[in-house]
N, C-alpha and C positions, 0 to 999 in steps of 0.2 A: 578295212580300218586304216584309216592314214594315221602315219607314225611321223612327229615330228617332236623333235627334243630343244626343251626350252632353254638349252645354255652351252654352246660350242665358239672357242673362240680361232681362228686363222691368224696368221702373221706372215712379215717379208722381212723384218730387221731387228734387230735388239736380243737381249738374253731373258730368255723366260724363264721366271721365278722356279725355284728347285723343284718345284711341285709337278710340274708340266714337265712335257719331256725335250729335252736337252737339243732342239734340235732350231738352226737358224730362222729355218723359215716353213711354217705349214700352211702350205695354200688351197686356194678357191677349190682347184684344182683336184688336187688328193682329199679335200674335205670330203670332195662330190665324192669320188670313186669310193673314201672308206663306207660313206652313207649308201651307197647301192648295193657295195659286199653286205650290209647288215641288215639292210630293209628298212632303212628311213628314209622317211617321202621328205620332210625339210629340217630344215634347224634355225635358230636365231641366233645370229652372231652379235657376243660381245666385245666390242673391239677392246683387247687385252692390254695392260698396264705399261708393260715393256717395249711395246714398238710409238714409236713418234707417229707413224700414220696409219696408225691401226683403224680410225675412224673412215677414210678414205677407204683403206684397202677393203674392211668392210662392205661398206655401200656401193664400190663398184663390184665384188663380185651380187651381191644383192641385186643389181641391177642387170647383171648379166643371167640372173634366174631367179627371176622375183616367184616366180612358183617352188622355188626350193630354198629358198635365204633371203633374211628378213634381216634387221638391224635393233640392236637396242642401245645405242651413241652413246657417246661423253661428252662430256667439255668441262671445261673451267672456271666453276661457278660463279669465283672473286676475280672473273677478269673484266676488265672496263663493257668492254661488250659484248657481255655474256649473256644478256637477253637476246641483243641481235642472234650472238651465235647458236641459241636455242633455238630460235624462230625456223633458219637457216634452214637445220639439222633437220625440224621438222616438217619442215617444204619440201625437204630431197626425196624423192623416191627410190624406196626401200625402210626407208625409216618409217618403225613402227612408232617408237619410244625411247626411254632413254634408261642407264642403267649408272650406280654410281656402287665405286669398291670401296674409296676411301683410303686405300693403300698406300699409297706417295704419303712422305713426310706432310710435304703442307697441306692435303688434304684429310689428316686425321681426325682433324680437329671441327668440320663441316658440321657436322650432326650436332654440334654443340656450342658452339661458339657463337653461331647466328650467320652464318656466311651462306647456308643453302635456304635458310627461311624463305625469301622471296620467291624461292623456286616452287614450290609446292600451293600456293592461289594460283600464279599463273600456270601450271602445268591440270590442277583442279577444273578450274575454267574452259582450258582446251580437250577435255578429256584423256587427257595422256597416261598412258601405261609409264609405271618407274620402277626400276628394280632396282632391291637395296643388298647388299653384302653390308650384315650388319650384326655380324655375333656379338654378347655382351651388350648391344643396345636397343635390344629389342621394349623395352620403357620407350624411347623416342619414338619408336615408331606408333606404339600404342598412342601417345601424344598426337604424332601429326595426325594418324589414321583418324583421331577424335577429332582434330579442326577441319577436317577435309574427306568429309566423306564421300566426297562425290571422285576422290582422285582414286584410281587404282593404282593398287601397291603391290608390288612381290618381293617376298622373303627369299634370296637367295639359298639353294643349300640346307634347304630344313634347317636353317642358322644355327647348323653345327657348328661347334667352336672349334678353332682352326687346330692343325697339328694334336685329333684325338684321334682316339676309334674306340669302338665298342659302348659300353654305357656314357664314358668322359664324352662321347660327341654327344651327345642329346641331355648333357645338363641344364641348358634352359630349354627342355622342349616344354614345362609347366606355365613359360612368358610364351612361349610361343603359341601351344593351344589356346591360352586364354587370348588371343589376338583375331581366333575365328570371331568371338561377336562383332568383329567390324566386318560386312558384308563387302567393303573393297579392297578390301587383306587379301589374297592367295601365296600358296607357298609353293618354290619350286622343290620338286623333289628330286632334286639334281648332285649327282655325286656320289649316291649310297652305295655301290660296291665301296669304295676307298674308305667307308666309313667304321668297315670290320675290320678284324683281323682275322677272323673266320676266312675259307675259300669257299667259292661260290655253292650255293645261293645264297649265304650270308643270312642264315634264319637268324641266328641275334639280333641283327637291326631289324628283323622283319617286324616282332611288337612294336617299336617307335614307328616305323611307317603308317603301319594300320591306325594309331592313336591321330596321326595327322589326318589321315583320310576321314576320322570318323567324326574330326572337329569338325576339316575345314570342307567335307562333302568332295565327290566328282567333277563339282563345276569351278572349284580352286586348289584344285594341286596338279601338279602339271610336271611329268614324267621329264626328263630330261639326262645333261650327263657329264657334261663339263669333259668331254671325252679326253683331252689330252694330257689327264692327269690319273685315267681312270687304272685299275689294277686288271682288268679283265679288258675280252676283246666288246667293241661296242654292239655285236650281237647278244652279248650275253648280258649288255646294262640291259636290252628290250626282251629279254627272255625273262628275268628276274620279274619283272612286272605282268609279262604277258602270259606267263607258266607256272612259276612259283606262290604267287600269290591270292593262296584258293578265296579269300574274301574280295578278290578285286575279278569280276565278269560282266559279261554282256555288254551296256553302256555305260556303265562306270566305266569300265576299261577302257574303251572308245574316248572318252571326255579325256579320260585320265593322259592317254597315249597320243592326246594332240588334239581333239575337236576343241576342247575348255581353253586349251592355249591359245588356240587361232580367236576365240573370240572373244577373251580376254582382253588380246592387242590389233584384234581389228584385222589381222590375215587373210581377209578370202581368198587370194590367190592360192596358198597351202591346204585349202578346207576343202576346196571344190575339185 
């Protein structure tokens, strides 16, 4: 079964958000070695908020093991040449897709103001995979998901609401199920040790996972971990899934732990 986790981010400069751990720089590098101590065959890198060239540092290690690391970009949607830089991103090799947090002051307001509208025809058109961190706005995405079915979308994080745990994280998981009738919805299910307060295996959050899985099926939720914020070591974010979880077996499990991701976003290097 290949194990690949849909949301790990690297860095070389800046200070990462309290959440992550406190450390200047986590590279290509130590990504690869934590990923072999735990038994994960790849990951997609989201190039993280606080470094200036996190989108670069990205796609060259991507490019240095496109069998183990994949990209999901940024850029600057209200910048003059911001389709150019779209196109760019998604000519590069490594780039799967593209992913947006919303985080930065001036980007808070994207989802609503009409600044990323244009994004979403031409990202439709191309087929492009987009991942959203989007607590509290899960209504917008049911909107765009309605004008753009043809675009694939992923929910960041079971769009648990930031700085909770236990029940407070999954107060819109009711927007959130209701989002399985768009067949180009998927959710990652990324983060869920940090989600309790419980110690491992975190059976509290275990009813919210299965309600996900049973909306949105095996072939759109997609195991993951946002590793460098997690509470546990990242053998035990794939233990929690691959051992604790007596309703998740066989090829669910398989789809769950990485085949549904790779074809999601178009991976074959990772799959085969």
């Amino acid at each position: 079964m290949k194990i690949v986790d849909a949301q790990v981010h690297i860095w070389t400069s800046g200070t990462p958000v309290h959440v992550h751990r406190q450390v200047s720089a986590y590279t290509a590098a130590e990504l690869l070695h934590d990923m072999d101590e735990a038994g994960v065959d790849g990951a997609v890198l989201h190039p993280p908020s606080w470094d200036a060239n996190a989108n670069q540092v990205a796609i060259e290690a991507a490019q240095a093991a496109p069998e183990r690391l994949s990209v999901l970009a940024f850029f600057d949607v209200t910048a003059a040449d911001a389709r150019e830089q779209m196109q760019r991103l998604l000519d590069t090799p490594g780039v799967l897709g593209l992913r947006f947090a919303f985080l930065k002051p001036a980007e808070t307001g994207w989802l609503t103001d009409g600044s990323i509208d244009w994004l979403w025809p031409v990202a439709e058109r191309a087929g492009t995979p987009v991942g959203l961190l989007v607590p509290k706005a899960l209504d917008v995405v049911d909107r765009i998901a309605t004008r753009h079915p043809g675009l694939p979308l992923m929910i960041d994080h079971m769009a648990r609401l930031r700085s909770t745990q236990d029940e407070a994280s999954f107060a819109d998981l009711g927007k959130l199920l209701a989002l399985a009738r768009h067949p180009n919805v998927a959710v990652k299910a990324t983060g869920a040790p940090s989600y309790s307060s419980q110690p491992y295996p975190y059976r509290n959050i275990q009813p919210y996972m299965r309600q996900i899985f049973e909306a949105f099926g095996p072939h759109r939720m997609f195991w993951g971990t946002d590793i460098t914020r997690m509470p546990c070591s990242w053998r035990q974010c794939v233990t929690l899934f691959t051992e604790e979880l007596d309703w998740l077996k066989g090829q669910d499990l398989e789809l769950v732990m990485g085949k549904a991701l790779c074809e999601w976003i178009g991976w074959d290097a990772a799959a085969s």
